[in-house]
VEXLUM-834516 format. One line per 3 residues: number of its first residue (from 1); their letters; for each residue z, x, y of N, C-alpha, C. Coordinates in steps of 0.02 Angstrom, whole numbers, plus 50000, padded with zeros to 5 digits. Atoms other than C-alpha are relative to their C-alpha. Example, Ala and Ser with C-alpha at 12.3 -4.5 7.8 and 13.67 -1.06 7.14 Angstrom:
2
1> AS> 50000 50045 49941 50390 50615 49775 50000 50045 50060  49997 49958 49941 50357 50684 49947 50037 49961 50055
***
This chain:
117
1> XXX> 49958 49953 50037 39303 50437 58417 50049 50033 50049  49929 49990 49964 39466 50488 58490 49990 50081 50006  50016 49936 50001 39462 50663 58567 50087 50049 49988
4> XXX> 49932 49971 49999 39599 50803 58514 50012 50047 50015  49939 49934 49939 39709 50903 58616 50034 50055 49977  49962 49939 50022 39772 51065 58567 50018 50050 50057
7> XXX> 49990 49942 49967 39856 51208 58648 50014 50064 49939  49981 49952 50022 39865 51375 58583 50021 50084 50013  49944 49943 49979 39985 51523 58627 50006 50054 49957
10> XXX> 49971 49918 50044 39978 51702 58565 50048 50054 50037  49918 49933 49966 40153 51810 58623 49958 50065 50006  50001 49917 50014 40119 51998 58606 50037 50049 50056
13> XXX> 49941 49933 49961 40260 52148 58660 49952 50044 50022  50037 49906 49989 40165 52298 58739 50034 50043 50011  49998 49937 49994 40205 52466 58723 49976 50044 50030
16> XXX> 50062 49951 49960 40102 52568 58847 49951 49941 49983  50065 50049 50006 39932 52497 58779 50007 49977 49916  49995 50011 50067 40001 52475 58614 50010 49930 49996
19> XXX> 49968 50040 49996 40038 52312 58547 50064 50001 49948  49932 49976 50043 40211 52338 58459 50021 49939 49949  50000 50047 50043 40232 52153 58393 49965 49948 50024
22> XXX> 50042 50073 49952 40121 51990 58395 50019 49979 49945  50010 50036 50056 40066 51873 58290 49970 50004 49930  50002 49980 50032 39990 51963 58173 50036 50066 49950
25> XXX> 49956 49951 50009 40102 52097 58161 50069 49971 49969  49965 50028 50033 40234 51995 58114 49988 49942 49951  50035 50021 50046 40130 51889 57991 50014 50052 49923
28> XXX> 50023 49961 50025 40099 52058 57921 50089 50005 49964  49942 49966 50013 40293 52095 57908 50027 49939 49962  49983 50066 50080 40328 51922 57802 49966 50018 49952
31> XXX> 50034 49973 50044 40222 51987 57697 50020 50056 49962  49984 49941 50016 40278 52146 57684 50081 49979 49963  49921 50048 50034 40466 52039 57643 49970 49962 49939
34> XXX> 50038 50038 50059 40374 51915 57516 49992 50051 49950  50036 49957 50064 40287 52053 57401 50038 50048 49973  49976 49965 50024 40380 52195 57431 49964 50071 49998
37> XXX> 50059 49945 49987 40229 52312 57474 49942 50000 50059  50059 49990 49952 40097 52361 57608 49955 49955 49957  50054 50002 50044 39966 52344 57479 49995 49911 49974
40> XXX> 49989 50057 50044 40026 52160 57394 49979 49973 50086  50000 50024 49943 40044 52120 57580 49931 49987 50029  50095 50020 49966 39873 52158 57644 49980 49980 49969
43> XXX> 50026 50059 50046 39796 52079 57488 50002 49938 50029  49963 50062 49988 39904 51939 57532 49950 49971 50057  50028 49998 49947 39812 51939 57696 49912 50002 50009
46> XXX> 50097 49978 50016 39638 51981 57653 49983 50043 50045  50010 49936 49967 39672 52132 57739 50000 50073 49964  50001 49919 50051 39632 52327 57693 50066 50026 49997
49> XXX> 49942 49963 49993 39768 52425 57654 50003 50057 50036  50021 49931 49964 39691 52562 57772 50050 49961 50080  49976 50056 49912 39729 52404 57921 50074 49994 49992
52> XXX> 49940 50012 50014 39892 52355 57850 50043 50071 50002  49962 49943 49978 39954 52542 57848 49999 50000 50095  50014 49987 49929 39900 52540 58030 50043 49973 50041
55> XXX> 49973 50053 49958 39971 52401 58096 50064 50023 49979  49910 49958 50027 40152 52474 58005 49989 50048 50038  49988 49951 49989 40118 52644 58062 50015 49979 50080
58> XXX> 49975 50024 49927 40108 52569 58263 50035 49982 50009  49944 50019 50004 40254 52477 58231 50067 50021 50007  49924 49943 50010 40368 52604 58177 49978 50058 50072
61> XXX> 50016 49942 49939 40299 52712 58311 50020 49997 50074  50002 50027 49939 40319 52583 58456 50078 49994 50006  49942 50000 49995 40501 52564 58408 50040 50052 49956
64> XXX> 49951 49943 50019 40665 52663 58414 50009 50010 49911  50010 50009 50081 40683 52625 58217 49946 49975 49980  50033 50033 50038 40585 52595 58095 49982 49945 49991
67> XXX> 50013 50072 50011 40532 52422 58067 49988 49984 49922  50003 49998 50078 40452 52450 57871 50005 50087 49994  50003 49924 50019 40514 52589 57770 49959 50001 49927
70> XXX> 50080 50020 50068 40390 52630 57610 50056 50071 49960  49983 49927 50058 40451 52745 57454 49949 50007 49948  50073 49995 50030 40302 52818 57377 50048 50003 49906
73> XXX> 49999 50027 50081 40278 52786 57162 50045 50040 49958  49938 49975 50042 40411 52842 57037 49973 49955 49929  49993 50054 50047 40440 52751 56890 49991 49945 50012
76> XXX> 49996 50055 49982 40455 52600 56964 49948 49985 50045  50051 50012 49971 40308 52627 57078 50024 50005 50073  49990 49990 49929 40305 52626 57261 50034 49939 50036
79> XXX> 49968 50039 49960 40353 52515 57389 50014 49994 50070  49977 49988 49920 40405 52451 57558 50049 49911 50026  49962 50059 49983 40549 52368 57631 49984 49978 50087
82> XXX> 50002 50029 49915 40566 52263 57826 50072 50015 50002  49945 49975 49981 40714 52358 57887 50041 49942 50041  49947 50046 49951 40872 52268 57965 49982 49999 50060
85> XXX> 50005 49991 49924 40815 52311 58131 49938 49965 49979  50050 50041 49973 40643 52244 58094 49989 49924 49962  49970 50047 50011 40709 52106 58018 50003 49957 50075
88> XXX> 49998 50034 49931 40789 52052 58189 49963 50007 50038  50045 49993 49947 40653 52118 58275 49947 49917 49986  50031 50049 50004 40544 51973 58184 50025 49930 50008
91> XXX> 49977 50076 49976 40663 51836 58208 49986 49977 50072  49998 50024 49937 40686 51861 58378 49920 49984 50026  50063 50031 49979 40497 51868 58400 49977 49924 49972
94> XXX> 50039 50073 50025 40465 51693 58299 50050 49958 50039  49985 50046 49951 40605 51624 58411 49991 49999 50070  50068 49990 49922 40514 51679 58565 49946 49943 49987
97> XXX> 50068 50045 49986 40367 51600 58509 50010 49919 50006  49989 50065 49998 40446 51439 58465 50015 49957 50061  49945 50004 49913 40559 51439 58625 49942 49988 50043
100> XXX> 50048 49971 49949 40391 51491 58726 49962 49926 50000  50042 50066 50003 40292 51329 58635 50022 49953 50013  49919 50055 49978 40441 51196 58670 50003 50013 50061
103> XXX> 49997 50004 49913 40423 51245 58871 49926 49991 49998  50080 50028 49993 40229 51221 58856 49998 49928 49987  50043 50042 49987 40225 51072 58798 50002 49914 50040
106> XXX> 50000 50029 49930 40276 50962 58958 49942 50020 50029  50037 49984 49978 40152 51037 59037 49954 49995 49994  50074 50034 50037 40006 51009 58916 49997 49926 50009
109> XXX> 50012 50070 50003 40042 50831 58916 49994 49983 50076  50047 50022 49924 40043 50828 59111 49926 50031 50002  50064 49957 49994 39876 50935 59102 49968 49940 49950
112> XXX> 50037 50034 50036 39814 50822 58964 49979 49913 50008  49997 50075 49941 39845 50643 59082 49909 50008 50025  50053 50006 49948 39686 50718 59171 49946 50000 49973
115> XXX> 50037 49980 50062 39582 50756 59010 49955 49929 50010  50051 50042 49999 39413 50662 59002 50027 49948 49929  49970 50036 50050 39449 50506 58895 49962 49980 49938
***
């Protein structure tokens, strides 16, 4: 049976000891774009909405703007948008990661030459 090779790469920004964006954090913020809410979001996730506030509240905290803004229930109910700034904040992090995996993987395949067969 043929053996298989994987690599796997997790980014993450720090803030002091914070982590400001990773991979879950911006998971979290497609989500938060998709639904249209914390709440739909962490569902989405099979996360609490206690975690999913959390991980927003560090977010907006770690950076100069906002990243999600939320408008509590009305008529129409509540809500939360991914701000223009954290908008680009998530692109540029998913083209980091891409960018980051595309220089790895030369390297895996020389590393993987030596791999038991």
């Amino acid at each position: 049976m043929p053996h298989s090779i994987q690599s796997h790469l997790r980014l993450r920004i720090l803030y002091d000891e914070h982590i400001a964006i990773g991979p879950g954090k911006a998971e979290l913020l497609e989500a938060i774009q998709r639904t249209g809410s914390i709440s739909q979001a962490a569902k989405s996730m099979n996360m609490s909405y206690r975690r999913a506030w959390q991980l927003v509240d560090t977010m907006n905290q770690c950076f100069a703007s906002a990243l999600v803004e939320t408008q509590t229930g009305g008529t129409h109910g509540g809500g939360a948008v991914v701000t223009p700034i954290g908008q680009q904040i998530l692109q540029s992090f998913r083209e980091m990661e891409q960018h980051a995996k595309q220089s790895m993987e030369s390297y895996v395949a020389q590393i993987s030459q030596h791999l038991k067969a």
